[in-house]
C-alpha positions in Angstrom: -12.9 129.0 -14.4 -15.8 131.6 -13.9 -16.8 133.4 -17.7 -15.6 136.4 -18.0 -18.6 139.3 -16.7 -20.6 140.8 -19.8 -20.7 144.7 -19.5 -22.9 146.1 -21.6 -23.5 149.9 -22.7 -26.8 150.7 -20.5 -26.8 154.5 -21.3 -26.4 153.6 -24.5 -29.5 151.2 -25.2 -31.3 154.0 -23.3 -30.7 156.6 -25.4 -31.4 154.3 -28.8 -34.7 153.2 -27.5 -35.9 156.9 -26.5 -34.8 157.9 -29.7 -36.9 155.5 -31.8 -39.7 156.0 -29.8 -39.5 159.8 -30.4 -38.9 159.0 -34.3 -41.9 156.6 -34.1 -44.0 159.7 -32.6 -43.1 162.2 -34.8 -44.0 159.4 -38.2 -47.1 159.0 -36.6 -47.9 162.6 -35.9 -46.9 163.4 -39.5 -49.1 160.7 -40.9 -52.2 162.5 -39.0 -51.1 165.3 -40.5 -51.8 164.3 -43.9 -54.2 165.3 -45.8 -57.0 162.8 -47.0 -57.6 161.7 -50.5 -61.0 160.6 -51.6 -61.9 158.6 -54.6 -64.5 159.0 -57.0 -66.2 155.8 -55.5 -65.3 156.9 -52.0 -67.4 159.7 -52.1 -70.3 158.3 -54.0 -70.5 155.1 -51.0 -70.7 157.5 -48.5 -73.3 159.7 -50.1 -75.3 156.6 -50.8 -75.4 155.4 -47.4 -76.1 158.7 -46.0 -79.3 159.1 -48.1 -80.2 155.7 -47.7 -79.6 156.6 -44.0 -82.1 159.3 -44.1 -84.9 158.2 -46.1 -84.9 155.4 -43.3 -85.2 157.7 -40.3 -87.8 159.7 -42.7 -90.2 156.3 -43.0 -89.4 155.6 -39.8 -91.1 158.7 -38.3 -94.0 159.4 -40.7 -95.4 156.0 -40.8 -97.8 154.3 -38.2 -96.5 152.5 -35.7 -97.0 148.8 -36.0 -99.5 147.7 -33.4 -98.7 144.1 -31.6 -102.1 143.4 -31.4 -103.4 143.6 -34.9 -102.1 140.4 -35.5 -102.2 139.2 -31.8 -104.4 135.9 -31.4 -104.2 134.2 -27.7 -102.3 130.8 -28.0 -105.2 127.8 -27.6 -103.8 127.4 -24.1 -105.6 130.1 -23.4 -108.8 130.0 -25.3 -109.3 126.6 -24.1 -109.9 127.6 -20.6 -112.9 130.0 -21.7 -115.9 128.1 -21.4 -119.0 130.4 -21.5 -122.4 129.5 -19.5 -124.6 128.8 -22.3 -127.6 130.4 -20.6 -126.0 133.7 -20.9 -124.9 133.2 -24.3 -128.4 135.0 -25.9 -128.5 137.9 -23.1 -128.8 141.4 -24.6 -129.3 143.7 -21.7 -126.3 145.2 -19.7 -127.1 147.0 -16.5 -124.1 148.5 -15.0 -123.9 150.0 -11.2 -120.6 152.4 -11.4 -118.5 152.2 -7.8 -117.9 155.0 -5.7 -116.4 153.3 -3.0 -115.4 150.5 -1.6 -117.3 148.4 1.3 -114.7 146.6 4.0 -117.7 144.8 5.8 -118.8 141.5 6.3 -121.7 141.6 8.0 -124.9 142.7 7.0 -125.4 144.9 10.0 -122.3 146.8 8.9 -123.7 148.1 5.3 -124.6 151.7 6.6 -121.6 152.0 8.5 -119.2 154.7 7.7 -116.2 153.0 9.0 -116.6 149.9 6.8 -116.6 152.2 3.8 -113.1 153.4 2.2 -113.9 156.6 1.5 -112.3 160.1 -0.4 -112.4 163.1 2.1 -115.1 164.9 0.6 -117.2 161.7 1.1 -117.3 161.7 4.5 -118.9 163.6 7.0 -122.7 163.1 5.5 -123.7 160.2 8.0 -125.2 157.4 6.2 -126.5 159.2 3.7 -124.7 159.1 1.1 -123.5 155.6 1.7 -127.3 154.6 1.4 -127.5 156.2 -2.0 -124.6 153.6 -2.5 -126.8 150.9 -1.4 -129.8 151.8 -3.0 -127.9 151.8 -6.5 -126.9 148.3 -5.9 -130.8 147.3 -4.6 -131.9 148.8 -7.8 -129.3 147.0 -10.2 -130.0 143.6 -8.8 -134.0 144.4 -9.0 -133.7 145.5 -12.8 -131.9 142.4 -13.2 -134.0 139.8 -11.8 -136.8 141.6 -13.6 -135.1 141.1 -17.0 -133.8 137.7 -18.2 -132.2 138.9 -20.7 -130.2 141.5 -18.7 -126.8 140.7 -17.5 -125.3 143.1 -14.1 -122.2 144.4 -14.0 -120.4 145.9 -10.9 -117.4 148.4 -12.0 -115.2 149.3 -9.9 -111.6 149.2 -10.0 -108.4 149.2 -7.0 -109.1 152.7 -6.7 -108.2 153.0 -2.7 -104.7 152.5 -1.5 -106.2 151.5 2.0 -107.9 148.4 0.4 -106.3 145.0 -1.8 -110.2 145.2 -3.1 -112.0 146.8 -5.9 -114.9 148.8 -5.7 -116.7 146.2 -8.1 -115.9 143.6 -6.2 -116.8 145.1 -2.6 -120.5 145.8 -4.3 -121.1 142.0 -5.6 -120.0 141.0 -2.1 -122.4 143.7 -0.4 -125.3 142.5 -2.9 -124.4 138.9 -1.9 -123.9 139.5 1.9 -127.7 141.2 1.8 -129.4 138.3 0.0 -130.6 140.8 -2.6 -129.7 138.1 -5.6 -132.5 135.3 -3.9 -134.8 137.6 -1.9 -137.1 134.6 -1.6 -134.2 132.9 0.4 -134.1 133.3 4.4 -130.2 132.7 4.3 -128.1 135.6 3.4 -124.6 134.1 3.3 -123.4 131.1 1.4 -126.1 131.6 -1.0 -126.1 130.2 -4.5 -124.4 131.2 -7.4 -126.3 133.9 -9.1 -125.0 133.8 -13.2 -126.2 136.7 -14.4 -124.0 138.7 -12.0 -120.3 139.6 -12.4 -117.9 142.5 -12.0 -115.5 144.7 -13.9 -112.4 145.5 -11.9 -110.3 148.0 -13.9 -112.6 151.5 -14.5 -111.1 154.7 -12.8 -114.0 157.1 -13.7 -117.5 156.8 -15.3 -116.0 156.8 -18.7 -113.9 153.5 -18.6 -117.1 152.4 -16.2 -119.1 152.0 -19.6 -116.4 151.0 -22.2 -115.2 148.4 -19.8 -118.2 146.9 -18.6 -119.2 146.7 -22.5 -115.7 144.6 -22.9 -116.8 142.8 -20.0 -120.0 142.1 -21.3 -118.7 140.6 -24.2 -116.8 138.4 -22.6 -119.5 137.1 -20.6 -121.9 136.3 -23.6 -119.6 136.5 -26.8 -122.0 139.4 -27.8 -122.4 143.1 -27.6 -125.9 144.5 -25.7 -128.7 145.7 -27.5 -129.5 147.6 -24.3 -127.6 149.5 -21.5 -129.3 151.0 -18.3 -126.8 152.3 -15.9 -127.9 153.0 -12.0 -126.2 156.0 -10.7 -126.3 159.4 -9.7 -128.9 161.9 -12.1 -125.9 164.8 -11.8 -124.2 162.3 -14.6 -127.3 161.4 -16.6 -125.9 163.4 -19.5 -122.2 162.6 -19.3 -124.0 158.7 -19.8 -126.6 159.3 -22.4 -124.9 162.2 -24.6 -121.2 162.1 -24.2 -119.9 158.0 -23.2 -122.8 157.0 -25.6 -121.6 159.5 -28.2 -117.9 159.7 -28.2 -117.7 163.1 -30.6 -119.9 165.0 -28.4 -118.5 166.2 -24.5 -118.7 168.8 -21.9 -115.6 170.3 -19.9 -113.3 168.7 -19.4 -114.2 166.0 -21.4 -114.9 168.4 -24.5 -111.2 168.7 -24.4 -110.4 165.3 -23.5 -112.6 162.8 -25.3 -111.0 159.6 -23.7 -109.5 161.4 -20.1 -106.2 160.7 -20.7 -104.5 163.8 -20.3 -103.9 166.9 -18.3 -107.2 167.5 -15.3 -108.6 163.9 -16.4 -105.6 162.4 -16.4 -104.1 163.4 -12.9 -108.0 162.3 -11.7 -107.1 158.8 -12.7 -103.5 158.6 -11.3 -104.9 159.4 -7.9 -107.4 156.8 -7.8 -105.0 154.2 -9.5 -102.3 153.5 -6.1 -101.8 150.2 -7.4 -100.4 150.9 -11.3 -103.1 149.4 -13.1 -103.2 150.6 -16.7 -103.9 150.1 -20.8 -102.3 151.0 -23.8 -105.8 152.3 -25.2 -105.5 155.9 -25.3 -104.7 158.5 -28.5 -101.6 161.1 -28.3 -104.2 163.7 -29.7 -106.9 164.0 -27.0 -109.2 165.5 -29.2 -108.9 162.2 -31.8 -111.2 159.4 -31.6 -109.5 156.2 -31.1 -108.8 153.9 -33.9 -106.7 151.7 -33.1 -106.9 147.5 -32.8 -108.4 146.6 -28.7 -107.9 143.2 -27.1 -111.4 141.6 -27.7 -111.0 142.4 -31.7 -109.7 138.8 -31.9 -112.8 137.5 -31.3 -114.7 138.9 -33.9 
C-alpha cells in the first residue's frame, strides 16, 4: 500500500518566512539607528593613533629623502671587471671635443659630405663648411693630445639623432680613426692600432653635461680627476666654458635661471635631442640650487 500524500501549508510557510525576514530588517535597521557609545579609553586610542598618524605624515614630508646611492657600493662582480691601463693611471690633462653631430660615413672620402652627416635643420644648407669646422675640432683634439702625454681625449657626444643607433662621440672617434689622425706617421688609415689615450662619453645632451660627464668619464679612465681641461669648440661658447660650467654659481640666460638645464627652455632643448630616453637622476627640484646630493663615482673615493 502507497503512503498516504503529505500536504503541506505552502502559503503558509510563505508568509512565516517573509515575515521573519521583514522582522530581521527592521532589528537591523533599528540597531543602525542606535546611537554610539564611546568609552573613556575608546576615545583616548583613537586620538593617539590619529596624532601618531600625523606626526608620521609631518616627518615624512619635511625630511630629506633617503638617497639609494649614499650607501650604494657595486657588488665585486662588478668591480672585478674594471681593470684600468696602468699607463693612464698618472694622466692629468682632459681635452674634450663636444659633438654637434653625428658622421654616418665610412670612408675617408666621405668626411666633408653633407649627406653622411645627421644633421638639425638649421645645420644644413652651409656646404661643407660648417661640417669642416667639425673636422677641424676633431684634428685639433687629437693634435693637442699627441702633443701632451699626460692629456687624455675625450669625444662627447650622446644618441642625440633619432635617424642614427650612434652617438655623436662615438661617430667622431670613428671619424678621427677612419682619417689616421691618431698615427699620422702610419700610411694605413683603417685597422690601425689601438690608440689608449682616446675614448668617448656617450650620454651629454648640451655643452653643460659635455663637461661634467667627460670629467666622470675621465675618472673612470684614470681613477683621478684632471688638473687641466682644454676643450676644442666653437669661441661663441668660450665663456659658457670658462665662466659658467667651470663656475657653477655664476651663468648667463638661460642658464642664469637654470644652473643645471633641467627645466623649462633647457629642459625641452634636451628632450629633443634625447629620441632614445636616455636619462639621470642628477638634477635639483630648485633650479636655482646647486646640487648636493651623492653621484655614482662617489663610491670610489
Amino acid at each position: 500500500m502507497l503512503p498516504s500524500p503529505v500536504s503541506s501549508n505552502r502559503r503558509g510557510t510563505s508568509q512565516h518566512l517573509r515575515s521573519f525576514s521583514t522582522s530581521d530588517l527592521k532589528r537591523a535597521l533599528s540597531l543602525l539607528r542606535v546611537r554610539s557609545r564611546f568609552t573613556n579609553l575608546s576615545i583616548l586610542i583613537l586620538a593617539g593613533c590619529f596624532c601618531i598618524s600625523f606626526l608620521y605624515n609631518l616627518a615624512f614630508i619635511f625630511s630629506p629623502s633617503p638617497s639609494s646611492l649614499a650607501a650604494y657600493t657595486p657588488p665585486q662582480s662588478i668591480l672585478s671587471t674594471i681593470a684600468r691601463n696602468s699607463t693612464l693611471e698618472n694622466l692629468t690633462h682632459l681635452v674634450i671635443v663636444p659633438g654637434h653631430a653625428i658622421w654616418t660615413g665610412t670612408q675617408s672620402d666621405q668626411v666633408l659630405d653633407e649627406d653622411r652627416w645627421t644633421l638639425e635643420e638649421y645645420q644644413r644648407g652651409g656646404g661643407s663648411y660648417r661640417i669642416s669646422a667639425f673636422v677641424e675640432h676633431i684634428r685639433r683634439g687629437v693634435e693637442i693630445t699627441l702633443k701632451d702625454d699626460t692629456s687624455l681625449l675625450i669625444f662627447s657626444g650622446g644618441q642625440t639623432r633619432l635617424q642614427s643607433t650612434t652617438t655623436e662621440a662615438e661617430s667622431y672617434m670613428r671619424l678621427a680613426t677612419t682619417l689616421g689622425l691618431f698615427h699620422p706617421d702610419s700610411e694605413q688609415t683603417h685597422h690601425e692600432s689601438y690608440f689608449p689615450r682616446a675614448t668617448t662619453e656617450t650620454y651629454a645632451l648640451d655643452s653643460y653635461q659635455n663637461f661634467l660627464f667627460s670629467l666622470a668619464r675621465f675618472h673612470e679612465v684614470t681613477g683621478r680627476y684632471p688638473l687641466q681641461v682644454t676643450i676644442i669648440g666653437y669661441e661663441m661658447k668660450r665663456r659658457r666654458f670658462e665662466e659658467l660650467h667651470r663656475e657653477v654659481n655664476n651663468g648667463y640666460t638661460p642658464y642664469k635661471a637654470d644652473l643645471y638645464g633641467c627645466h623649462d627652455f633647457l629642459l625641452a632643448k634636451r628632450r629633443a635631442r634625447n629620441p632614445f630616453l636616455r636619462f639621470h637622476p642628477w638634477c635639483p627640484d630648485d633650479a636655482r640650487m646647486v646640487y648636493d646630493g651623492p653621484l655614482p663615482w662617489d663610491v670610489y673615493e
